[in-house]
C-alpha positions as CSV (number, residue, x, y, z in Angstrom):
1,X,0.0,0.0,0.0
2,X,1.5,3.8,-0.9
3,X,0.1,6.8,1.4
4,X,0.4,10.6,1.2
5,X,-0.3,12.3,3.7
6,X,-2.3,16.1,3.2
7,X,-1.1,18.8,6.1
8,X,-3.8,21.3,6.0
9,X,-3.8,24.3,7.9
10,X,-3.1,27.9,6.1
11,X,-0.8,28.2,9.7
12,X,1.8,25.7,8.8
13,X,2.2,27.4,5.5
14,X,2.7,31.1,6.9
15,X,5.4,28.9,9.1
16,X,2.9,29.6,13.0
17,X,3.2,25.6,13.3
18,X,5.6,23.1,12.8
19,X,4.2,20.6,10.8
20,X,5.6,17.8,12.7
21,X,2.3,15.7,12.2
22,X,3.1,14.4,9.3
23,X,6.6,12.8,10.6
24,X,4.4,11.2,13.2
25,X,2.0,9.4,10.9
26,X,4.7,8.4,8.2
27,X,6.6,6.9,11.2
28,X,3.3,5.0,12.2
29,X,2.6,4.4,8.5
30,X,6.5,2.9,8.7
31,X,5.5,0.4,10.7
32,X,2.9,-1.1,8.7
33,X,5.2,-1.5,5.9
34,X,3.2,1.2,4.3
35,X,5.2,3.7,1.8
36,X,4.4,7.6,2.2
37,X,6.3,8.8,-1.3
38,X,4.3,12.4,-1.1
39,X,3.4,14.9,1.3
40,X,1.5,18.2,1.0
41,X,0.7,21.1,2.9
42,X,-2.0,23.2,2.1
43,X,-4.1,26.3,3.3
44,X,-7.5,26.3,4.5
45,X,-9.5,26.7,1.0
46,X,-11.7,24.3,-0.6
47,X,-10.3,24.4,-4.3
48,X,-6.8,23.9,-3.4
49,X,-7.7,21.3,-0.9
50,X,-9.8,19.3,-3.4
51,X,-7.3,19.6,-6.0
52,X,-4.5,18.5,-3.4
53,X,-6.7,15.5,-2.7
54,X,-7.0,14.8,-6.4
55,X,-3.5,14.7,-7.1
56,X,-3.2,12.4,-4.0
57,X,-5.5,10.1,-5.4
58,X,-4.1,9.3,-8.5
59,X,-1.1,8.2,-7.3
60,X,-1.4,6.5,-3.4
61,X,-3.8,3.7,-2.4
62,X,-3.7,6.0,0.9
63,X,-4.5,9.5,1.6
64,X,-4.2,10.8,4.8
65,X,-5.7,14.2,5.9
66,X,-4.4,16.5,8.7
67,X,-6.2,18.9,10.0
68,X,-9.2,20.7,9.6
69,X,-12.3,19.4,11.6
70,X,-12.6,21.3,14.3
71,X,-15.6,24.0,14.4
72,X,-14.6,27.5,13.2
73,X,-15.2,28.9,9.9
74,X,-11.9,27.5,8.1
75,X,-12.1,24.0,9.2
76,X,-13.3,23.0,5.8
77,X,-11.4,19.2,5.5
78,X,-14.3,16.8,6.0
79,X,-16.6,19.1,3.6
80,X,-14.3,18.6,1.3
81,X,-13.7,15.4,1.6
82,X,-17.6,14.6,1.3
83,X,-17.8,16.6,-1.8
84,X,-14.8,14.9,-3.5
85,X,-16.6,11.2,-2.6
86,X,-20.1,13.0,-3.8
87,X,-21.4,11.9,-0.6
88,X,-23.3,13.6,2.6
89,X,-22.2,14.7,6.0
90,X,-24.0,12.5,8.3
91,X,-24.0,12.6,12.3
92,X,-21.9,10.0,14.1
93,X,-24.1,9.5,17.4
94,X,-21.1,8.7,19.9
95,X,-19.4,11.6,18.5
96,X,-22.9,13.7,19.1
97,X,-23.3,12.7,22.5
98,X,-19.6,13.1,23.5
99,X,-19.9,16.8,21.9
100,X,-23.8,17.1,24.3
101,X,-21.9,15.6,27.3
102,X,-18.8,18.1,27.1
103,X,-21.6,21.2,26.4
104,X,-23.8,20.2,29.7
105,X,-20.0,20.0,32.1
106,X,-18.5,22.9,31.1
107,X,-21.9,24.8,31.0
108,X,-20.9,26.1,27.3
109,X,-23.4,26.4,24.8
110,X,-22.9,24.7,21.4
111,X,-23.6,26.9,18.5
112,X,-24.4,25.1,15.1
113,X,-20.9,24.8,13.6
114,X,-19.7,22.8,16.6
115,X,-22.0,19.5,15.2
116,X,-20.4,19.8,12.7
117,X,-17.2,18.2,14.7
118,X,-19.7,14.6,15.2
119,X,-20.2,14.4,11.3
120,X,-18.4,12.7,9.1
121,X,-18.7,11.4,6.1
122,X,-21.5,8.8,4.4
123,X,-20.5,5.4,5.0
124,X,-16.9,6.3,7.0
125,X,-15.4,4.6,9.4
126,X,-15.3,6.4,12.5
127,X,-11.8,7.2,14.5
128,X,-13.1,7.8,18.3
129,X,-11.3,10.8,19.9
130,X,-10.8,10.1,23.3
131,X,-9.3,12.9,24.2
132,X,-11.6,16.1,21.8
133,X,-14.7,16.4,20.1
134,X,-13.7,16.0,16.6
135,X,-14.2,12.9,15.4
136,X,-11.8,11.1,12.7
137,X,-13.0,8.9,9.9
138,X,-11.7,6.4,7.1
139,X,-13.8,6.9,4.1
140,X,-13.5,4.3,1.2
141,X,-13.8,4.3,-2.0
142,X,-13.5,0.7,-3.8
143,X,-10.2,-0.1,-2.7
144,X,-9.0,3.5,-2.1
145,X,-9.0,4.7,1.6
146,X,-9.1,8.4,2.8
147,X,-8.1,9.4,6.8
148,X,-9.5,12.1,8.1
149,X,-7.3,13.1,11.1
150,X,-8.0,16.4,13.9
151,X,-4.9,18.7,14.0
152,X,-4.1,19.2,17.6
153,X,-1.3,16.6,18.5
154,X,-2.7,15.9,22.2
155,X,-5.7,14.7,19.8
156,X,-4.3,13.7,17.2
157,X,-1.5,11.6,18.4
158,X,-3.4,9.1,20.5
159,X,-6.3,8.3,17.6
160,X,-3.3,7.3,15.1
161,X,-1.9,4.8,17.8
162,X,-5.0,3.7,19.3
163,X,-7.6,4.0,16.6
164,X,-5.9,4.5,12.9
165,X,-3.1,1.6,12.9
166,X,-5.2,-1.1,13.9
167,X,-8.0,-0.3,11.7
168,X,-5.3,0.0,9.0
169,X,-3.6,-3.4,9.9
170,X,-7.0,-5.2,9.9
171,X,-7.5,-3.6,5.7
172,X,-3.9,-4.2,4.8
173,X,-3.5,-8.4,7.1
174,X,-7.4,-9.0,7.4
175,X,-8.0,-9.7,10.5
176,X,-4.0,-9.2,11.9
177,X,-3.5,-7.5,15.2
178,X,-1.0,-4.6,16.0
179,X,0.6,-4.8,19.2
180,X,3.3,-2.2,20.3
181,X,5.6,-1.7,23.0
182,X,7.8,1.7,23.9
183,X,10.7,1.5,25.7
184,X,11.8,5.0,26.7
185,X,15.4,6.6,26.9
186,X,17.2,9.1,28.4
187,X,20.9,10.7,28.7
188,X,21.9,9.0,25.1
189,X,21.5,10.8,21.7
190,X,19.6,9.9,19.0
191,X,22.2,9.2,16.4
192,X,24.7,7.2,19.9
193,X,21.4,4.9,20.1
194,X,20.4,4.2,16.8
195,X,24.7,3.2,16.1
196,X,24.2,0.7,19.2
197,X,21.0,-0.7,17.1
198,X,22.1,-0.2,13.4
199,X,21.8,-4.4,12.9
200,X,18.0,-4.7,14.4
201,X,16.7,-1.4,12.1
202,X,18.4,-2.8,9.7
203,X,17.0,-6.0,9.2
204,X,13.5,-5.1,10.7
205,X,10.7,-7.1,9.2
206,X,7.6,-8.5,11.9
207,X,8.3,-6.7,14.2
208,X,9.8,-3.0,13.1
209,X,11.8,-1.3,15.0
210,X,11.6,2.8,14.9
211,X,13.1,5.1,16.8
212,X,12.5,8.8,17.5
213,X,13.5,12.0,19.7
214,X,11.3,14.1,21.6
215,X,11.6,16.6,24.4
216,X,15.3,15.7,25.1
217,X,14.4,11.8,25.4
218,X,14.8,9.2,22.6
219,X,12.0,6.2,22.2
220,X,11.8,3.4,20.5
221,X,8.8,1.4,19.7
222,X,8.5,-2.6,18.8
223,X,5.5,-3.3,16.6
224,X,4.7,-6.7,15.4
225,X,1.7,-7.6,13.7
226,X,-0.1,-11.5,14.0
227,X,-2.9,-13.0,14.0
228,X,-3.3,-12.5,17.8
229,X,-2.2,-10.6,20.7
230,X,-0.3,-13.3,22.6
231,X,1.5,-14.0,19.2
232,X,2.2,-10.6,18.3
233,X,4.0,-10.2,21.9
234,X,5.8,-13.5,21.1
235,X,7.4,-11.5,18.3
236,X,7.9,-8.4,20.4
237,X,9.5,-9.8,23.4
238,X,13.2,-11.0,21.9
239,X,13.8,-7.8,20.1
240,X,12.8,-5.6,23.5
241,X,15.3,-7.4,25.3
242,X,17.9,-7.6,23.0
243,X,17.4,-3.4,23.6
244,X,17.3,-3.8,26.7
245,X,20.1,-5.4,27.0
246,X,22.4,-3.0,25.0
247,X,21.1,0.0,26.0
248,X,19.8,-0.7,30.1
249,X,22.3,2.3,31.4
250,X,19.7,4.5,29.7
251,X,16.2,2.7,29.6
252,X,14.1,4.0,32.6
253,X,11.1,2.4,31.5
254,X,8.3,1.9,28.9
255,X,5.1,2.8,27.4
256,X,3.4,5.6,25.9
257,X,1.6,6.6,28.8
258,X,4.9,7.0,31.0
259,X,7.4,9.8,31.9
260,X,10.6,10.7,33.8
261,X,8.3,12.5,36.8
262,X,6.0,9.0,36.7
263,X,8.9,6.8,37.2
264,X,10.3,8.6,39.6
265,X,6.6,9.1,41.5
266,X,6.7,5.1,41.2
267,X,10.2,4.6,42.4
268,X,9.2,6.8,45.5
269,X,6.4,4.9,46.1
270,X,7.8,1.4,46.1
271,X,11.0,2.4,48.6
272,X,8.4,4.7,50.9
273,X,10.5,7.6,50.6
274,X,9.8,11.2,50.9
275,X,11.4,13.5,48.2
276,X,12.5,16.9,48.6
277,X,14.0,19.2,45.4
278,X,16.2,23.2,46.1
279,X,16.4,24.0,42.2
280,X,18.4,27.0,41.1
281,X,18.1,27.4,37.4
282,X,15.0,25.4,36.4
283,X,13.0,28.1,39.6
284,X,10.7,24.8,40.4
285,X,10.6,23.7,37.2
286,X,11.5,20.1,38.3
287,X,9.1,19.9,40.9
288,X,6.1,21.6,38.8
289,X,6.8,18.0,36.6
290,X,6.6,16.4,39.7
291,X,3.5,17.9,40.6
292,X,1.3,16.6,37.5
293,X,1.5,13.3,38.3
294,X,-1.2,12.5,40.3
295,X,-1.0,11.2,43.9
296,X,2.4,12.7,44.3
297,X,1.2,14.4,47.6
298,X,2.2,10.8,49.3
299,X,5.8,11.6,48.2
300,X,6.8,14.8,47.9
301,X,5.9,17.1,50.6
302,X,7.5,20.4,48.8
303,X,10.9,22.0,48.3
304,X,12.9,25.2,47.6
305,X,13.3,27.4,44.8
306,X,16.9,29.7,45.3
307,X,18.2,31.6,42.9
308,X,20.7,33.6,44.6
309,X,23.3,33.0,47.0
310,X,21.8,34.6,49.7
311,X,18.5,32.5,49.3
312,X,20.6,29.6,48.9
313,X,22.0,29.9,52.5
314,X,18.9,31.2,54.5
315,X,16.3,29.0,52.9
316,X,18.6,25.7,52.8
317,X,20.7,26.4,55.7
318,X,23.9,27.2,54.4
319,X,26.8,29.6,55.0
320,X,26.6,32.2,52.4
321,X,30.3,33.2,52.4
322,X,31.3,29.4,51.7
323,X,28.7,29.5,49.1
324,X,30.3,33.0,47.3
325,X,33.6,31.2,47.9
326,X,32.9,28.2,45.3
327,X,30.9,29.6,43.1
328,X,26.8,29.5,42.5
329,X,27.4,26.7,39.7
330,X,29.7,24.3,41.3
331,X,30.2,20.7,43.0
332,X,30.4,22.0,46.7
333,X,27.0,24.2,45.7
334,X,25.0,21.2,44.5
335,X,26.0,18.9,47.0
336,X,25.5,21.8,49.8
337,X,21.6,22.5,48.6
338,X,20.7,18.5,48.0
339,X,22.3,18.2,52.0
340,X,20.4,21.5,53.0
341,X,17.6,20.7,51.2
342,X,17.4,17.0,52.7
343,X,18.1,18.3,56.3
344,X,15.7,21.0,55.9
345,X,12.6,18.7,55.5
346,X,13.7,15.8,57.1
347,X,13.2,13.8,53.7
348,X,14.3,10.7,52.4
349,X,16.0,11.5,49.1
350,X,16.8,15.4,47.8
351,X,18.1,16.7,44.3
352,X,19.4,20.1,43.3
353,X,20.3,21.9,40.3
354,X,22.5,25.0,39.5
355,X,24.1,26.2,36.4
356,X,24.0,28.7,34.0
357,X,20.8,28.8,31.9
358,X,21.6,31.2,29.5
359,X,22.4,33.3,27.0
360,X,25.7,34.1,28.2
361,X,28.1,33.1,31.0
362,X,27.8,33.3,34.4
363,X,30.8,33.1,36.8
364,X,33.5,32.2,34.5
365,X,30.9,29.2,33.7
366,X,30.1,29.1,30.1
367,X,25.9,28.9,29.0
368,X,24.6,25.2,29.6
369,X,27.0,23.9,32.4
370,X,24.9,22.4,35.1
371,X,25.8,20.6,38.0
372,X,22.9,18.3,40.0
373,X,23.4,17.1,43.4
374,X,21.7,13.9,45.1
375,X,21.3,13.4,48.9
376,X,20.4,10.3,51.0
377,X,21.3,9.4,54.3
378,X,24.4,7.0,52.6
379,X,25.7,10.2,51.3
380,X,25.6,13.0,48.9
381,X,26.9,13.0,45.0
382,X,27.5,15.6,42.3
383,X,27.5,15.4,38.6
384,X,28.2,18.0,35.8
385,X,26.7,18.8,32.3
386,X,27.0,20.3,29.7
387,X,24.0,21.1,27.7
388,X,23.4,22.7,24.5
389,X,20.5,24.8,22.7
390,X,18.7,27.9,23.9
391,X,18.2,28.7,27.5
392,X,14.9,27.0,27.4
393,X,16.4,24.0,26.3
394,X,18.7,23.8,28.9
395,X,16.6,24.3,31.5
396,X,14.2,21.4,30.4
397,X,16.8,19.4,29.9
398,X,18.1,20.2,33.3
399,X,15.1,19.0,34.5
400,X,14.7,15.9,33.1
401,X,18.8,14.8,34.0
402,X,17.4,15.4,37.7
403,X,14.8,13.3,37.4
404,X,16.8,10.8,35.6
405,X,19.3,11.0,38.5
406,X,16.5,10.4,41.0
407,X,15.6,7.8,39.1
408,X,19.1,6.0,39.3
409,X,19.3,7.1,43.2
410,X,16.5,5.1,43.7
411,X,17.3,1.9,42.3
412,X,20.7,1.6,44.3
């Protein structure tokens, strides 16, 4: 089967989004063993969309659309799509009473154009979103498929894992099952990882093997397909450990659903200890991560943000002149907050970080160095980074080295 995939959205071509939807359903396309040998982008008009669909048509067995259903006046996808098929718009009832549902919580009334979101077109295959109100769709046409896809990636993102690939493995294996697993990755590179697993991308058949970056972490998914579950994770299971095994310095756990902050939530929960944080830098950034996972309020009781010295030594009790002595962004620093810190709250297990941010240097210390400090009552350690990008980048990945040491900290 051949694909292209249709980014539409005038936004992505005046360069206000990224288009990075399309990477993520070509990967997930990958998987299948389908090809995607074109992409487009287009704007948010009707004769350019139907003409981009056209094009598309004559040449893939698979068109994939991006973008386009929610409500306002521009959202024109499905419409078009409907028009191209010469079929009506016709309500999908689950979609309806998810869309009557939301309106009676949030006390908002729907105006007509938000319906429109629980149509889709005659005869389509719906795409549940769990997570929105636009619904997605696979529309047919002899043996031609068209995907209708929402935009937003915090929609769009779960209905092509959970909803679009295994509809798509059931047309392209008949009744064949798609099973995944996601091992996740932090403090190697993309390009260290994928050296240390050239041979198993390489030769990927059932399963594939694909990895990917995102937000500082690299992932890599297993996806077999079979004719059932438990055969499908027969096929899975020697190629995860084979990862595991070369890479298990860096693997902190797996699934889509998971994080650095979960892990570390979970690791706290299964030793019983309390966790306390005294962050420079990141200004509570690591323990604002902390704080979205729910029931971290067993855990973590709270901790310290202290950006200067002399907040550094009242708050954690320190010696300030000591402090001024070694520097701001030093070992003796980190080590000094993750002991104050500890001390401070009587916790089981504390992290710091301090370093220089950005743009420029700080104390002789050039832009990116970092230094993050772990205490426990066995002792107290120090390690330094260097990290590159913008001082955004830094500081998240600041934060998620932190959590990645309290992650390691806990597993001693």
């Amino acid at each position: 089967m051949k694909a292209e995939i249709i980014a539409v959205g005038t936004e992505i071509l005046l360069g206000q989004i990224t288009n990075t939807n399309a990477s993520v359903v070509a990967r997930a396309l990958a998987t299948l063993g389908i090809d995607s040998l074109h992409q487009q982008v287009v704007g948010d008009n009707p004769e350019r969309l139907t003409a981009a669909i056209d094009l598309a048509a004559h040449r893939a067995d698979l068109v994939v659309l991006i973008g386009g259903l929610g409500p306002t006046k521009d959202d024109l996808t499905k419409q078009t799509l409907a028009a191209y098929l010469h079929v009506p718009l016709v309500v999908n009832f689950p979609a309806h009473e998810n869309l009557r549902r939301y309106a009676k919580q949030s006390g908002h009334a729907m105006t007509p154009n938000n319906w429109v979101q629980a149509k889709l077109p005659f005869g389509a295959q719906p795409l549940t979103n769990h997570v929105g109100l636009a619904v997605g769709a696979i529309a047919s046409r002899g043996p031609q498929h068209f995907v209708l896809l929402p935009g937003p990636p915090r929609e769009f993102e779960p209905m092509v894992r959970d909803e679009l690939l295994p509809a798509l493995a059931k047309l392209a294996g008949g009744h064949a099952v798609l099973r995944s697993r996601v091992l996740r990755f932090f403090g190697i590179g993309e390009s260290a990882l994928v050296t240390q697993i050239a041979d198993l991308i390489d030769g990927q058949t059932n399963p594939t093997v694909a990895p990917y970056i995102k937000d500082f972490e690299v992932t890599v998914r297993v996806t077999a397909k079979a004719a059932s579950d438990a055969e499908a994770d027969a096929l899975i299971a020697p190629i995860a450990q084979e990862l595991l095994t070369r890479l298990a310095p860096y693997c902190y756990g797996d699934g889509d659903d998971n994080s650095l902050a979960q892990t570390v939530v979970r690791g706290l929960a299964d030793r019983q200890w309390q966790l306390t944080a005294a962050e420079s830098l990141t200004a509570g950034a690591l323990q604002g991560a902390l704080g979205d996972v729910a029931g971290v309020s067993e855990w973590f009781k709270g901790g310290f943000v202290t950006y200067s010295n002399a907040t550094k030594a009242s708050m954690l009790g320190l010696d300030k002149a000591t402090i001024d002595a070694h520097g701001a962004v030093s070992e003796y620093t980190a080590k000094a907050m993750a002991k104050g810190a500890l001390r401070q709250v009587g916790a089981d297990i504390a992290v710091s970080l301090t370093g220089v941010a950005g743009p420029g240097p700080n104390e002789g210390q050039p832009a990116g160095t970092v230094w993050i400090g772990v205490a426990t009552a066995q002792g107290v350690t120090a390690q330094e980074y260097h990290f590159a990008g913008t001082r955004n980048s830094v500081r998240g990945r600041a934060v998620k080295a932190g959590l990645f040491a309290v992650i390691q900290a806990l597993q001693k």
